[in-house]
N, C-alpha and C positions, 0 to 999 in steps of 0.2 A: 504494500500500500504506500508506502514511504518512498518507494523507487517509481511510481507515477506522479506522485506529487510534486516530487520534485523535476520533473521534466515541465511542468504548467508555464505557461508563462508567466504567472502572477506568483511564481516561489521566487523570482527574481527579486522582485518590491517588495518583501514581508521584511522592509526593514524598518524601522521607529525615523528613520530621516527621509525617508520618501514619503508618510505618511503627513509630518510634518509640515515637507515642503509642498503636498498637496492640498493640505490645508490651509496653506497661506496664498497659493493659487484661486484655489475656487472660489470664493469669495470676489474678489476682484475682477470674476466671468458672472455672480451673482449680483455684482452692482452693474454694471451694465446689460442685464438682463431685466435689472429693477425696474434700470433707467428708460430701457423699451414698454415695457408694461407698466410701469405707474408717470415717466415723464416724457413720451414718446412725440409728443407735440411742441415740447418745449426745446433750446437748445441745450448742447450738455454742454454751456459755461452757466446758462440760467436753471439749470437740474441741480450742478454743484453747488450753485449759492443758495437755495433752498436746501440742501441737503445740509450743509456746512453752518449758515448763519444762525449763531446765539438766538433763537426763539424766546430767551428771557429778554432781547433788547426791545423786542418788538411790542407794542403797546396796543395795535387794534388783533381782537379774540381770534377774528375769523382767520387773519392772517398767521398768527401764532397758531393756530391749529392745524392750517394748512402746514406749515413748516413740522411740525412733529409728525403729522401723519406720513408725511413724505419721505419725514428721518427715519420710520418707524418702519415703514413697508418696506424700505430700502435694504434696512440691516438685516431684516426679516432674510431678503430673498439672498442677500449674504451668508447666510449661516444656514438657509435651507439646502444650499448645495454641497456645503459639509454633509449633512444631513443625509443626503443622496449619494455622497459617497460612501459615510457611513454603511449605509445597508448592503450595497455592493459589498465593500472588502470584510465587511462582518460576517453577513448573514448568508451573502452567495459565494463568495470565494473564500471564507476561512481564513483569511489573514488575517493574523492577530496583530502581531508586532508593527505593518502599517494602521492598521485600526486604532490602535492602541497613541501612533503620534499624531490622526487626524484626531481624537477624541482629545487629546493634551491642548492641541492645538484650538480647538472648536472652543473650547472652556475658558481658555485665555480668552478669548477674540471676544467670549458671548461676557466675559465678567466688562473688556473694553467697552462694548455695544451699552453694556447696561450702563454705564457711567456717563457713556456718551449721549447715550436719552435720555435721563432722568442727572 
């Protein structure tokens, strides 16, 4: 059983640093995914400055809500494609040890995300 496994393609990657680094990838394919489904009208210098701009500076509601909702979906679709990787190398391919540096990985990002919205 051990002498097919390791022929896979995927015994290559079951290391803690490719997991990691694909965790710091995806994300950054999940914001510009955000940016088609939630700001796909707007330009993406006018996506980023809603995305980025201090929502405590802002003083009318509707506009402050608009900025968090946007901050909010955004990290969302960021960390749902961790997420999606997740289930691949966990659940369908058995690698643990990349599993193991997307999940490090995801955790760190998702404690940043929550700092970064609230």
């Amino acid at each position: 059983m051990e002498i097919m496994k390791a022929n896979k393609w995927y015994s290559k990657i079951n290391q803690i640093k490719y997991g990691f680094v694909t965790g710091l990838v995806l994300p950054i394919l999940g914001f510009f995914i955000g940016f088609l489904a939630k700001g796909g009208e707007l330009s993406f210098s006018t996506f980023w400055q809603l995305f980025t701009q201090n929502h405590d500076l802002v003083t009318n509601s509707a506009l402050k809500s608009i900025y968090q909702d946007t901050r909010q979906s955004t990290l969302m679709f960021c960390l749902l494609a961790n997420m999606l990787a997740f289930y691949f190398s966990f659940f369908i391919y058995k690698i643990d040890r990349f599993s193991r540096g997307l999940v490090s990985i995801t955790l760190i990002l998702a404690a940043i995300s929550f700092l970064f919205i609230y």
